[in-house]
C-alpha positions as CSV (number, residue, x, y, z in Angstrom):
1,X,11.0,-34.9,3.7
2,X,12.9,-31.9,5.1
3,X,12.3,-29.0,3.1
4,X,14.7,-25.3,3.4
5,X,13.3,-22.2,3.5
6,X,15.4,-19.3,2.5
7,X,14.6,-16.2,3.5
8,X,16.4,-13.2,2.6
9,X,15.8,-11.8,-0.5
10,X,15.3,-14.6,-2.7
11,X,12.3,-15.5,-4.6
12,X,10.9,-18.9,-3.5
13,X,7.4,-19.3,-5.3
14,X,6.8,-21.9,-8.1
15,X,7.9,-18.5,-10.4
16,X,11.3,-19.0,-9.5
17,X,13.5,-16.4,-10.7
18,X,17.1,-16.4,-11.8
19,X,19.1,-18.8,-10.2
20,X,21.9,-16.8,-9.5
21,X,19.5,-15.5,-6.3
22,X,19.2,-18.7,-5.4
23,X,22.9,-19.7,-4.8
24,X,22.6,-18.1,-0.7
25,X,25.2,-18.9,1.8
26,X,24.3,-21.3,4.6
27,X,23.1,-18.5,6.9
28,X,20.6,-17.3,4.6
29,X,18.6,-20.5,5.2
30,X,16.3,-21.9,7.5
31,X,15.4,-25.5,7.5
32,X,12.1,-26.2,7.9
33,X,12.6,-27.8,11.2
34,X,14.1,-24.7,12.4
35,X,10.9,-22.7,11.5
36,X,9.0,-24.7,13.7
37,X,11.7,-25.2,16.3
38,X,10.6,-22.1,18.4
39,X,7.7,-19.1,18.2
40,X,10.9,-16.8,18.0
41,X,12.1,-18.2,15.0
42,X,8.7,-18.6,13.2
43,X,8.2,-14.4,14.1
44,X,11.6,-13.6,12.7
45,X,10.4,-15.2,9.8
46,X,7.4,-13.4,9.9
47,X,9.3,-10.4,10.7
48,X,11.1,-11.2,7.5
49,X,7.7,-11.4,5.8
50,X,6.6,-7.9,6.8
51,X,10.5,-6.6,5.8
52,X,9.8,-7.7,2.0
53,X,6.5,-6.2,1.7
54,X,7.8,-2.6,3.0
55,X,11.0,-3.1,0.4
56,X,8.7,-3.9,-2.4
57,X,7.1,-0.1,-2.0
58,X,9.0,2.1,-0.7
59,X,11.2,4.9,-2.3
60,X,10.2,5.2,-6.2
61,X,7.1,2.5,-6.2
62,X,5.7,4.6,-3.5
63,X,5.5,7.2,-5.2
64,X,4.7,6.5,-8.7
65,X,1.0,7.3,-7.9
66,X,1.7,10.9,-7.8
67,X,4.5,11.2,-10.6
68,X,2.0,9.6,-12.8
69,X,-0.6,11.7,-12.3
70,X,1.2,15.2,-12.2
71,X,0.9,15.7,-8.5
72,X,5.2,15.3,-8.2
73,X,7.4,15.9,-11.0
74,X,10.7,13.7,-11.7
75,X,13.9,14.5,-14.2
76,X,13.6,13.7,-17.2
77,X,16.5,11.3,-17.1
78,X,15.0,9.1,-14.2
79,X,15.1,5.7,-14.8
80,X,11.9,5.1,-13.2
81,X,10.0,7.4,-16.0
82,X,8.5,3.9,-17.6
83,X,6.2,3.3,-14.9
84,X,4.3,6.6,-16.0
85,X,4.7,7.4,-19.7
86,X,3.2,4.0,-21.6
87,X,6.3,2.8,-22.4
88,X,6.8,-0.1,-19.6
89,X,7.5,-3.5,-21.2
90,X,7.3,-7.3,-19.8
91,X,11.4,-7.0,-20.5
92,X,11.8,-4.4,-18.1
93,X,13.4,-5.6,-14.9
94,X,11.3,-3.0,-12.9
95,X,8.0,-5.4,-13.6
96,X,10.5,-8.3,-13.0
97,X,11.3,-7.1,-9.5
98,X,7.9,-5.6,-8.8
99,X,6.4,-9.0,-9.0
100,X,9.9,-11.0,-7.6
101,X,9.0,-8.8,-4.1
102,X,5.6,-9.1,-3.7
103,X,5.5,-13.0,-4.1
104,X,8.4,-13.9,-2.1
105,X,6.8,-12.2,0.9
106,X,3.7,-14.0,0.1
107,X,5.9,-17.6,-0.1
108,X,7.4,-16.0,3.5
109,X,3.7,-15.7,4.7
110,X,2.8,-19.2,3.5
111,X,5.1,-20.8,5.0
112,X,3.6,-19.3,8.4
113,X,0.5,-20.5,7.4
114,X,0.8,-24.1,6.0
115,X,3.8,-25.2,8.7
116,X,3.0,-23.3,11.9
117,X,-0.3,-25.9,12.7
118,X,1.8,-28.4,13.4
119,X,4.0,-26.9,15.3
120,X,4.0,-27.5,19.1
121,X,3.7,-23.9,20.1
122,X,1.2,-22.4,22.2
123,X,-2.4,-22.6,20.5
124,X,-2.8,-18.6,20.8
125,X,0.8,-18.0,19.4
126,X,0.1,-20.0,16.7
127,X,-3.4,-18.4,15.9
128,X,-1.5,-14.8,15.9
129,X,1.0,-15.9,13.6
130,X,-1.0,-17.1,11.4
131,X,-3.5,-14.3,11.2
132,X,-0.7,-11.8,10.7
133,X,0.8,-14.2,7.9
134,X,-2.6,-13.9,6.3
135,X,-2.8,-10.0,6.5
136,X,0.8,-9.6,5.5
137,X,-0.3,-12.2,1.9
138,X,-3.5,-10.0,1.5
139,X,-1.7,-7.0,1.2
140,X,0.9,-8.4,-1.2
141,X,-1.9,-9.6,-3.3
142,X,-4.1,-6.7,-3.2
143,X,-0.7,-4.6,-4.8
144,X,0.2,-7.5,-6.9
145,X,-3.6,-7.2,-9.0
146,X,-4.0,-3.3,-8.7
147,X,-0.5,-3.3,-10.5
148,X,-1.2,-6.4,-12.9
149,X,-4.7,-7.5,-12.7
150,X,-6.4,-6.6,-16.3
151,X,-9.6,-4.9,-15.0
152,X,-8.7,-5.6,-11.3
153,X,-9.4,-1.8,-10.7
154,X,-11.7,-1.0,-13.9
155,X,-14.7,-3.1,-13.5
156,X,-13.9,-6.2,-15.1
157,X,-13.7,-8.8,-12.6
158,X,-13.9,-11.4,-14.8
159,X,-10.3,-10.2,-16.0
160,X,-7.2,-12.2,-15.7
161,X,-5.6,-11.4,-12.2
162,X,-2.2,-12.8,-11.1
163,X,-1.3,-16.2,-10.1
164,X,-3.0,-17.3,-6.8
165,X,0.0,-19.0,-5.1
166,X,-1.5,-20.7,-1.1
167,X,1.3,-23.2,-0.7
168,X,5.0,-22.3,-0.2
169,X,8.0,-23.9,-2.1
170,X,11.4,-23.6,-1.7
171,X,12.6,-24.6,-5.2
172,X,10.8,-24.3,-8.6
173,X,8.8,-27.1,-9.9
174,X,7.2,-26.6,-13.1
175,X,4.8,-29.0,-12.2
176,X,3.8,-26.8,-9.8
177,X,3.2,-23.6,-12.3
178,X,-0.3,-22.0,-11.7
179,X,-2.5,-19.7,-14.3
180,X,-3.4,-16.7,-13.5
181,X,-6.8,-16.7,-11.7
182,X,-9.3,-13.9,-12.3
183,X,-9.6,-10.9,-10.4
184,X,-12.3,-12.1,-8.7
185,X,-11.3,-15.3,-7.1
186,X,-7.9,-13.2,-6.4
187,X,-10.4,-10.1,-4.4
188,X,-12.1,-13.5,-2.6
189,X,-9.1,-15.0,-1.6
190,X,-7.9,-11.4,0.0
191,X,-11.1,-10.3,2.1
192,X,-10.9,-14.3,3.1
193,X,-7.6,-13.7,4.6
194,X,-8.6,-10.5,6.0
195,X,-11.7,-11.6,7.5
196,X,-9.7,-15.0,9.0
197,X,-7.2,-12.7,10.3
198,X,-9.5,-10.0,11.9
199,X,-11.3,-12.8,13.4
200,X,-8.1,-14.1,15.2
201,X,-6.4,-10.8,16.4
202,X,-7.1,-8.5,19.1
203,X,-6.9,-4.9,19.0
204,X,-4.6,-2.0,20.3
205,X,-5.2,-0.5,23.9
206,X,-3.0,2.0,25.7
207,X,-0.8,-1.2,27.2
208,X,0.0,-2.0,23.6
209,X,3.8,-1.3,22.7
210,X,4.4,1.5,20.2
211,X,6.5,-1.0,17.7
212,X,3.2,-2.9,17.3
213,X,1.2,-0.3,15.2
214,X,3.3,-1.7,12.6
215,X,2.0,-5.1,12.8
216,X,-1.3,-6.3,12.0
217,X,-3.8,-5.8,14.4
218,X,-8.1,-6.4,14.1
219,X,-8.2,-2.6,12.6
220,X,-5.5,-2.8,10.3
221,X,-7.3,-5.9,8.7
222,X,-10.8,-4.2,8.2
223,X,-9.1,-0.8,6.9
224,X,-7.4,-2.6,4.2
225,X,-10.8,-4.6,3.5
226,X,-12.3,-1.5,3.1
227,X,-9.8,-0.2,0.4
228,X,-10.3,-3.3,-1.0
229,X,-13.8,-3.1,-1.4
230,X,-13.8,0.2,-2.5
231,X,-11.0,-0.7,-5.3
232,X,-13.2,-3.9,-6.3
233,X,-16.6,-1.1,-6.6
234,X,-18.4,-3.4,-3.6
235,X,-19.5,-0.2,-2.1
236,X,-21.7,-1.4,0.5
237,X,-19.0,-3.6,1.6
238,X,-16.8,-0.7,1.5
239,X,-19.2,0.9,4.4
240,X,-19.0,-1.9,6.2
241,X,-15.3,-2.6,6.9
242,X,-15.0,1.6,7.2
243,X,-17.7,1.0,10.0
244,X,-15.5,-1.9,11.3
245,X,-12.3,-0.3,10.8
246,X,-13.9,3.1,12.7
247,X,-15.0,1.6,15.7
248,X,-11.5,1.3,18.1
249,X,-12.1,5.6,18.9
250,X,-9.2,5.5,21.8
251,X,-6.1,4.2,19.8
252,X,-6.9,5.3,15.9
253,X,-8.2,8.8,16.2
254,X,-8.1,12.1,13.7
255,X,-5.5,14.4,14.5
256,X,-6.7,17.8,15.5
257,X,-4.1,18.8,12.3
258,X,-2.4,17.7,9.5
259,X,0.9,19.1,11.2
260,X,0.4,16.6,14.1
261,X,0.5,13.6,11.7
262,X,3.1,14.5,9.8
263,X,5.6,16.8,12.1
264,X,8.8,18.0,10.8
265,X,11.1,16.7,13.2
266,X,15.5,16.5,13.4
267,X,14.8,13.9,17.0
268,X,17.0,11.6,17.1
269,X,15.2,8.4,18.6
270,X,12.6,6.1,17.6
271,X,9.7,8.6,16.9
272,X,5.9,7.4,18.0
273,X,3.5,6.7,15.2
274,X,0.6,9.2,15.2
275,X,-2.7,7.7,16.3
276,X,-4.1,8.4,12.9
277,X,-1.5,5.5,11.3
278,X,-3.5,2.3,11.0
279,X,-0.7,0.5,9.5
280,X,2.7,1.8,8.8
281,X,6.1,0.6,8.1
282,X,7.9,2.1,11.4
283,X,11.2,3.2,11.2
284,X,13.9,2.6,13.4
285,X,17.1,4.9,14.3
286,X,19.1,1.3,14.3
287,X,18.3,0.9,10.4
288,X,20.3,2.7,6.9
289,X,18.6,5.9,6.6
290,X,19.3,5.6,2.6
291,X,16.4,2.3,3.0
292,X,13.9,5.3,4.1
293,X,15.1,8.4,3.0
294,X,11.8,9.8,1.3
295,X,12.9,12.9,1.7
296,X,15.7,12.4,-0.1
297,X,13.8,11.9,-3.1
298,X,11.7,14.4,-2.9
299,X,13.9,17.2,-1.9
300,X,17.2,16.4,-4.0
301,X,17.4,14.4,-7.2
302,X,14.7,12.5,-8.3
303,X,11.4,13.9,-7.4
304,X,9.9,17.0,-6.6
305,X,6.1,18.1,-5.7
306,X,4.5,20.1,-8.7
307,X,3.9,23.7,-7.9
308,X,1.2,23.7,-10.0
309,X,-0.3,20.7,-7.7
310,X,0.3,22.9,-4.8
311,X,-1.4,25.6,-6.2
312,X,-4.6,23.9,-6.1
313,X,-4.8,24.0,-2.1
314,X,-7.1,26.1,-0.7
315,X,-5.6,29.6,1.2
316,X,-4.8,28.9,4.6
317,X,-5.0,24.7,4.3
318,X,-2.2,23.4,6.8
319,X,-1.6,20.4,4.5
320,X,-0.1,23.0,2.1
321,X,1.5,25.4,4.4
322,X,2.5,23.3,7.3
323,X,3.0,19.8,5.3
324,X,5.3,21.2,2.6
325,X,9.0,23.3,2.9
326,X,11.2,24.9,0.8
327,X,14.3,23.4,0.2
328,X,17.8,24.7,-1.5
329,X,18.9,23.9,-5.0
330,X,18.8,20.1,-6.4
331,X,18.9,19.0,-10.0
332,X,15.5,20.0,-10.6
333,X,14.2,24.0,-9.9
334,X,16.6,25.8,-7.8
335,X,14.1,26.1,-5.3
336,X,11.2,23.3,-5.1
337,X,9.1,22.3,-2.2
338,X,9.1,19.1,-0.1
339,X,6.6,16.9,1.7
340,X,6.9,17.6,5.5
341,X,5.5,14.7,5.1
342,X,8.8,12.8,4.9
343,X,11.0,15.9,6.3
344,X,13.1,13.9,8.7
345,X,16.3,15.0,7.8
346,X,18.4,11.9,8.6
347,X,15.6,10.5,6.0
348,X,13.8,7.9,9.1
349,X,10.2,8.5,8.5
350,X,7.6,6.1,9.3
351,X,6.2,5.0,5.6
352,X,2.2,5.6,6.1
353,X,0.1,2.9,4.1
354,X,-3.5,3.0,6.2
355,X,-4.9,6.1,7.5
356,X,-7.8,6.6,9.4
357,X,-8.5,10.0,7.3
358,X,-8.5,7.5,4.0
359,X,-11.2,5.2,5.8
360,X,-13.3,8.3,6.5
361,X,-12.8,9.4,2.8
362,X,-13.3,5.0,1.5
363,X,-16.5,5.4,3.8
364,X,-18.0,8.5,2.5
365,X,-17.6,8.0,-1.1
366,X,-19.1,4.1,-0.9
367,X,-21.9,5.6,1.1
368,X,-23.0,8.1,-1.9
369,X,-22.1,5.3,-4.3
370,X,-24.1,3.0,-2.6
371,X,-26.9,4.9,-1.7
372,X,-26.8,6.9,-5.2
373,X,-27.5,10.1,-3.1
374,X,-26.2,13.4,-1.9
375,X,-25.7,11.6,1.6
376,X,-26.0,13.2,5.2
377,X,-23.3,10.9,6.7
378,X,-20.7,11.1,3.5
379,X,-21.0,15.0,4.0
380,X,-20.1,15.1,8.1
381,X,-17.0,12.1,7.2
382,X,-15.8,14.6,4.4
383,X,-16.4,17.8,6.0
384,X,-14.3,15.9,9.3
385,X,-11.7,15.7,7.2
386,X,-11.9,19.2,5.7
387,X,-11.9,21.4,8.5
388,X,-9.4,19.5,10.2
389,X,-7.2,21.2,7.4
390,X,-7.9,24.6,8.5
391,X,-6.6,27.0,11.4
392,X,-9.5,28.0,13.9
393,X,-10.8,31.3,12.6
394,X,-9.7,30.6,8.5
395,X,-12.0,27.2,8.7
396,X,-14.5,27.5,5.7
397,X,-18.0,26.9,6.3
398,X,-18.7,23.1,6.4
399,X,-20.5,21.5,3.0
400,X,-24.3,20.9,3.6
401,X,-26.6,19.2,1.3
402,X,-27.5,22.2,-0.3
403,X,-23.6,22.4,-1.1
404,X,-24.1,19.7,-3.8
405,X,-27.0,19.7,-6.8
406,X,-26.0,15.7,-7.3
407,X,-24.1,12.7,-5.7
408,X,-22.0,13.5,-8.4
409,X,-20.8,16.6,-7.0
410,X,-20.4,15.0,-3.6
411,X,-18.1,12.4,-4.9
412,X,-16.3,15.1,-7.0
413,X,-15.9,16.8,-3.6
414,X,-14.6,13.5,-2.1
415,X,-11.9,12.7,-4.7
416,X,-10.7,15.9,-4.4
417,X,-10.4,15.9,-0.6
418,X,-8.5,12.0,-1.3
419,X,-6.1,14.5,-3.7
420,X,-5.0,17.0,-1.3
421,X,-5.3,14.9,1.9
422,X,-3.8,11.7,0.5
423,X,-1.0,13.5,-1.6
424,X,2.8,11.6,-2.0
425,X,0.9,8.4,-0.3
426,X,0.8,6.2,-3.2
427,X,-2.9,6.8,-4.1
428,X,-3.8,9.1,-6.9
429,X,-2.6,7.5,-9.8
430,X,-5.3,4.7,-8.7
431,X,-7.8,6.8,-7.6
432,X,-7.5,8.5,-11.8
433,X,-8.0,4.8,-12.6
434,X,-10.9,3.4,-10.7
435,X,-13.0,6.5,-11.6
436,X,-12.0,6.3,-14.8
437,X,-9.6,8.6,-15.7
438,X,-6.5,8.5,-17.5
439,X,-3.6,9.6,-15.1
440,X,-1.9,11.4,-17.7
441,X,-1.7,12.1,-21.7
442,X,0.6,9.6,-22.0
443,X,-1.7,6.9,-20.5
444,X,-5.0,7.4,-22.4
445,X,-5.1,3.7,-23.4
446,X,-6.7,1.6,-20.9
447,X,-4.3,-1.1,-21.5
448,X,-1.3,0.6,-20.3
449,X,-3.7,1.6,-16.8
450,X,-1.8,-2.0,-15.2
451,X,1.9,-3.6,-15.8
452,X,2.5,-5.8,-17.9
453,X,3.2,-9.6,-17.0
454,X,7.2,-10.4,-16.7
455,X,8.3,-11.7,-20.0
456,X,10.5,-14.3,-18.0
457,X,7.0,-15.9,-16.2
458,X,5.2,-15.8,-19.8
459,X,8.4,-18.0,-21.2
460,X,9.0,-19.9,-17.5
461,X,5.5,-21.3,-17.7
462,X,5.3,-22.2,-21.6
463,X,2.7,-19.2,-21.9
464,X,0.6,-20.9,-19.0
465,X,0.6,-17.6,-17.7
466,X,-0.5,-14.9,-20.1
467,X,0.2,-11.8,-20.8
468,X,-2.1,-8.8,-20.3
469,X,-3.7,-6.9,-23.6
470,X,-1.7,-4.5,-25.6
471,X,1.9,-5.7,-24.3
């Protein structure tokens, strides 16, 4: 029986959401036939695919990690303020459309990879696609149980995770409805993917086209593995996929600076991803800057870096004085700094979500955790990232073992590089978490530490799915 496949922006996974979204116009749908009518229209919707994973983080979601945390500041009328002071409920149509994104790019992605083997195409398209389907549904559901999964990021493995959804539907069937499967079969299913889809893709070399660092490549697939790993406390798995994810030294290589990675820029055409992006959501000059435009809430409105955040950089550290600028009054102080970061002003910056400097940092602190000791090779992958930070002649003198009475100091050491280095990236607020820490005042009780379920999935599914504790 034919089946249709609708694919923008609509929610096509046994959740279904409101029906309103699915009342599309004709040209909003393929047919399934259609999908498997030529590899152009099966990458479009794989195209699509990557699209709604890159709209379910930018902007706000992005950066909650740091607003939570105290890195980045927000007004105190933002409407976003529930995601970091405790009060979120399963009512709230932020969870709603949290979850709504993140699953219909994973119905997008299995639709690649249940359909595409019988197409007729080409065995090695068909093998790409499909092992870029299977990155793009690992990262959706690595996001989906660090936001949601009760212990997902705590420990507790055995914890309820989020629904594990491998089959694509185009309508909702409530036979169909699946429980939530715990964290750990969720973490399997993920490093599954990632392993199937390393296996099946090649690498970047210097014939590689710019626009494909933003598509899954062997490398991307063992960097996110190794955040995964790291996240799931599998530490010497977390040295392994750094190792893995370390090894291509001609395309992925450190900057010399911080300012290289980041440059403040007016250009006006497609700008080149620095060799330090592992995977990144480029930007194109043909798209809506207001889809991109970072710095717009950084620098304006909504969301300013703390000064007392910036404070805590070291004299002389480029990340502080060449990665941030002043900017002119806004809504918040009259003068408050921005992330060079995302300093393009026509607001088309590429949106970072793998960096090598993070697999240095993943690799260094699962080496001392792993090894429970004040390790030689965690020191020279910490201290790589360190002096990087520096001008030559203001570099402080590199950490040695003698730097640190315990491999509690070296990991110390390390989570505060991951602070500075890894500020405004959408990390810190999970970094507080997995080591235990509450994020902020408001957020002392664990059970607040991941989102609650949607209301509307609890009541879809006749409490088949549950909802997490304290909510």
């Amino acid at each position: 029986m034919k089946s249709t496949i609708k694919i923008l922006g609509v929610l096509l996974i046994v959740l279904s959401s409101c029906s309103k979204q699915l009342e599309l116009p004709p040209e909003n749908i393929l047919t399934e036939s259609q999908v498997l009518s030529s590899p152009n229209s099966a990458d479009a919707l794989l195209a699509s695919a990557y699209f709604k994973s890159y709209s379910a983080i930018k902007n706000y979601y992005y950066m909650s990690a740091d607003v939570a945390t105290g890195n980045a500041l927000t007004i105190p009328t933002s409407g976003f303020l529930s995601l970091w002071n405790g009060t979120l409920t399963s009512g709230s149509n932020l969870v709603q459309t949290v979850w709504n994104n993140h699953y219909n790019a994973i119905n997008e992605a299995n639709v690649i990879i249940n359909l595409i083997p019988s197409s007729n195409f080409d065995g090695a398209v068909k093998t790409k696609l499909i092992a870029e389907a299977k990155f793009v549904r690992a990262l959706n559901y690595f996001i989906l149980l660090r936001d949601f999964g009760s212990g997902a990021i705590t420990g507790n493995l055995a914890g309820p995770g989020v629904p594990l959804q491998l089959v694509n539907y185009s309508n909702y069937d409530a036979s169909k409805n699946l429980p939530r499967s715990s964290c750990q079969d969720v973490y399997t299913q993920i490093l599954k993917d990632l392993d199937e889809a390393a296996a099946n893709l090649t690498d970047l070399t210097t014939a590689t086209p710019q626009a494909f660092r933003g598509r899954a490549q062997k490398t991307t697939c063992y960097a996110l593995a190794s955040r995964v790993s790291l996240y799931m406390r599998d530490y010497a798995k977390a040295v392994s996929y750094s190792a893995l994810a370390m090894t291509n030294t001609t395309q992925y290589v450190l900057a010399t600076s911080p300012a290289l990675v980041f440059p403040v820029t007016s250009a006006t055409a497609n700008l080149a991803l620095s060799t330090e992006f592992i995977f990144a959501f480029p930007v194109s000059f043909n798209s809506d800057a207001t889809e991109n435009n970072l710095t717009g809430y950084f620098a304006k409105t909504a969301i300013w870096p703390a000064p007392a955040f910036l404070a805590t950089y070291a004299a002389n550290d480029i990340r502080n004085s060449a990665s941030m600028m002043t900017v002119g009054s806004t809504t918040g102080p009259a003068n408050l700094f921005c992330p060079s970061k995302f300093a393009n002003p026509t607001g088309r910056d590429h949106l970072p979500v793998i960096r090598l400097s993070e697999i240095y940092l993943n690799k260094a602190e699962a080496l001392v955790r792993s090894t429970n000791s004040v390790n030689a090779e965690a020191i020279t992958l910490l201290n790589a990232i360190r002096q990087r930070s520096f001008p030559t002649g203001l570099k402080p003198a590199p950490f040695t073992a003698a730097s640190f009475a315990t491999p509690t100091d070296l990991i110390n050491a390390i989570l505060k590089e991951r602070k500075w280095e890894l500020a405004f990236e959408g990390h810190d607020m999970f970094d507080n978490i997995r080591t235990g820490v509450a994020p902020n005042a408001a957020l002392t009780d664990q059970n607040k530490w991941v989102y609650p379920i949607p209301k509307r999935e609890i009541d879809l599914t006749n409490g088949l799915i549950t909802q997490n504790p304290g909510f």
